[in-house]
N, C-alpha and C positions, 0 to 999 in steps of 0.2 A: 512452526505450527501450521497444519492446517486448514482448510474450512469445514474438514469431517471432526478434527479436535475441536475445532471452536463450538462446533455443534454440541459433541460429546460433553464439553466443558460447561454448554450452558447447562444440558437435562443435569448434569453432577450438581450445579448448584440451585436450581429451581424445580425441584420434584415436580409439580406441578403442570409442567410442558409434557405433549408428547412429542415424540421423534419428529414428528411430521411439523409438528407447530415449531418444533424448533429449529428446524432445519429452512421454513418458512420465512423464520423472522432474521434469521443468517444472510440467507439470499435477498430480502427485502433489504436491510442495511447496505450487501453489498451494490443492488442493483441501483438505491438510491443517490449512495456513495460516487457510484458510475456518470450516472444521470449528469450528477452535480459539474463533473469535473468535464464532462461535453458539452456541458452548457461554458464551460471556462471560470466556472466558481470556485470557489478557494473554500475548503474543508477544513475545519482547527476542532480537535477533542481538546479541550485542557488537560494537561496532566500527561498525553501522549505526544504529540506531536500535531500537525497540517499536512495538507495532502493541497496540492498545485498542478498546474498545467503550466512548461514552461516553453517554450518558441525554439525552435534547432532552428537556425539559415542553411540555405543551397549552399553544397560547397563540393569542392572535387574532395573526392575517395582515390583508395587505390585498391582495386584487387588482390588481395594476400597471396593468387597462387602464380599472377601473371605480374603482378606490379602493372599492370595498366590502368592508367586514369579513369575512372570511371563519376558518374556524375549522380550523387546523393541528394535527392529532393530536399526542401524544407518538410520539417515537423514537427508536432506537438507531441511532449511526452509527460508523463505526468511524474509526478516531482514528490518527494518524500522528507520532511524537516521535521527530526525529531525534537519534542519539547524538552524542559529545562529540569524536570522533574523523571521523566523517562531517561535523560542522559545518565542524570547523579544516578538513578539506581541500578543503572547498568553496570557504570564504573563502581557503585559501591560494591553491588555483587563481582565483581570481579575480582576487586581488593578481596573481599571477604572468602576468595574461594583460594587466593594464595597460601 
């Protein structure tokens, strides 16, 4: 999905928004969403999942086309742990589509 479907998805269920508000309140979430995770704050929706920042270390690499060592900084990436209630219903629907 998306962030033009998510858009799309909100005006389907809240007639009320226009494009523009809605598309507003999209980019608000995600900017906030952002925000949090630069600051190194830990994001939990219940019922979906958390959103993290996790620590990579310096370490050697290898160049895929030379094989020569090459030297991969440390960094931060941000991290995705689905909840306990998103898993089952993924797995249900998957049963349920066999």
């Amino acid at each position: 999905m998306t962030k033009r479907e998510i858009i799309e998805e909100l005006l389907a269920r809240r007639h009320r928004f226009t494009h523009r508000e809605s598309e507003t309140i999209v980019n608000a979430m995600f900017d906030a969403m952002a925000n949090s995770l630069m600051r190194g704050e830990r994001i939990e929706i219940r019922g979906f999942g958390s959103f993290a920042v996790k620590q990579r270390r310096a370490r050697q690499g290898r160049n895929p086309k030379t094989g020569q060592l090459v030297s991969v900084d440390a960094k931060q990436i941000p991290f995705f742990r689905a909840g306990k209630e998103l898993r089952i219903e993924v797995n249900g629907a998957e049963e349920a589509a066999r």
